[in-house]
C-alpha positions as CSV (number, residue, x, y, z in Angstrom):
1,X,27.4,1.2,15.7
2,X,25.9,1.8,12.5
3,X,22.5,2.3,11.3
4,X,22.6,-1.1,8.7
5,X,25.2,-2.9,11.7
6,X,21.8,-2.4,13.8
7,X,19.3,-3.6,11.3
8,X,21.5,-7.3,10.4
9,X,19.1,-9.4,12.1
10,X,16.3,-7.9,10.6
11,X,14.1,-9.4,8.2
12,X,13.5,-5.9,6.0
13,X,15.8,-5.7,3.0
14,X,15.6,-1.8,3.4
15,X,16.5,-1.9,7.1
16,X,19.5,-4.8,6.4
17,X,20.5,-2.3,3.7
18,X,20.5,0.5,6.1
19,X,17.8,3.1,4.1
20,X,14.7,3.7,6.9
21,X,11.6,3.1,4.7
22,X,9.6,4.7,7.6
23,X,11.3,7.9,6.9
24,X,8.7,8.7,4.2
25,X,8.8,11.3,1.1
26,X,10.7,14.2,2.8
27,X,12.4,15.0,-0.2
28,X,9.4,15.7,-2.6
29,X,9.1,19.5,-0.9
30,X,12.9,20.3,-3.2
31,X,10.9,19.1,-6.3
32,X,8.9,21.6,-8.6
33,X,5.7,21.1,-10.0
34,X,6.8,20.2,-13.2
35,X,9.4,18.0,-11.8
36,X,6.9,16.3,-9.8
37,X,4.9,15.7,-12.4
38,X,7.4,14.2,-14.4
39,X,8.5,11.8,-12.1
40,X,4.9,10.1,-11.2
41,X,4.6,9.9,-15.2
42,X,8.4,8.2,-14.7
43,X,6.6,5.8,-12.9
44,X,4.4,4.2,-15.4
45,X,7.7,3.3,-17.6
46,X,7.0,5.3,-20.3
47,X,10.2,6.5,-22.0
48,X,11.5,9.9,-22.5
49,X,10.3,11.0,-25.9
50,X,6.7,9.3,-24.8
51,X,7.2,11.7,-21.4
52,X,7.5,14.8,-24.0
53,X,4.4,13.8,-26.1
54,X,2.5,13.9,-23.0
55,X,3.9,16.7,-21.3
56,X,4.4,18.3,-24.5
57,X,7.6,19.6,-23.8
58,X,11.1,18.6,-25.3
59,X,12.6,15.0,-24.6
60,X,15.4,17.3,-23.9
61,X,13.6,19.0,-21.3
62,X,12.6,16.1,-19.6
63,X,16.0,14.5,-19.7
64,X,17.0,17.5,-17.8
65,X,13.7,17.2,-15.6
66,X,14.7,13.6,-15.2
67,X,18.4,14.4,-14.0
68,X,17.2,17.0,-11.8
69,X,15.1,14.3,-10.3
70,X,17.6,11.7,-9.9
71,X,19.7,14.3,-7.7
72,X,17.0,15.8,-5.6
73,X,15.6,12.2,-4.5
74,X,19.4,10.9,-4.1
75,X,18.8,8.3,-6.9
76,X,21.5,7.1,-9.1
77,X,19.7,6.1,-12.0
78,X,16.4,6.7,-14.1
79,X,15.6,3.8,-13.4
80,X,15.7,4.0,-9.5
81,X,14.0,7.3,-9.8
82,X,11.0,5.2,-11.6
83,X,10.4,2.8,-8.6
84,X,10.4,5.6,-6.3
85,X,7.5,7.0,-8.1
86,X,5.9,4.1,-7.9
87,X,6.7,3.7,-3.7
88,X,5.1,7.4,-3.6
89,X,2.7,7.1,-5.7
90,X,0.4,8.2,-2.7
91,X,2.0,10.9,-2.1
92,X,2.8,12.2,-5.3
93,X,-0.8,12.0,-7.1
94,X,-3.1,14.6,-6.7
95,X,-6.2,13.0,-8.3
96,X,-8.8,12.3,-6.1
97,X,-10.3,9.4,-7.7
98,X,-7.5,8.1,-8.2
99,X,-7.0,4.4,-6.0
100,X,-3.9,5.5,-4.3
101,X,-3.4,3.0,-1.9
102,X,-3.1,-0.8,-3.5
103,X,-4.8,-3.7,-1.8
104,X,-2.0,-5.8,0.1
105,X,-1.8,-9.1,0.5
106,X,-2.5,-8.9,3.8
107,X,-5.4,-6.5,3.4
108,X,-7.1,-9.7,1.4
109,X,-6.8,-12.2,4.0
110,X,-8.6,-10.2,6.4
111,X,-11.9,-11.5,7.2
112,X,-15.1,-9.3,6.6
113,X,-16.7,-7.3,9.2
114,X,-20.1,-9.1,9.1
């Protein structure tokens, strides 16, 4: 029996689908530096010759950056790489004032601790 055969009554899309979102952001040790670093600036949708200003590399550089990326993560697309970086946002961000983990909808309907 498969892994997505097991997950059909599930209500998860990512467990119907068959991908484990539990399984976390293994992958981000076979990225460099500079490739991690590219793909959390993926994540804000800026587009590659806006990633080079910033970076201040060469859009061709970071179209290679950006396909290296793609294959490391197991992506197919630019644009699937782009919501990863936004999923690992957490883990991919090293700035510590930066407000890493969003407030769910859950989190606001708790009540206070008066």
């Amino acid at each position: 029996m498969t892994e997505r055969s097991k997950a059909v009554g599930t209500a998860c899309p990512h467990l119907r689908m068959g991908h484990d979102p539990r399984l976390g952001v293994w992958w981000l040790e076979s990225l460099t530096d500079r490739e991690r670093e590219v793909l959390l600036l993926l994540g804000t949708g800026l587009g590659n010759r806006e990633l080079a200003r910033e970076l201040g590399i060469a859009e061709r550089t970071v179209k290679a950056h950006i396909a290296n990326i793609v294959g490391k993560t197991g992506q197919q697309t630019r644009t699937q790489a782009a919501i990863v970086s936004a999923l690992a946002h957490a883990a991919l961000c090293s700035d510590p004032s930066c407000i890493r983990h969003p407030v769910t909808m859950l989190d606001r309907h708790q009540p206070s601790a008066a």
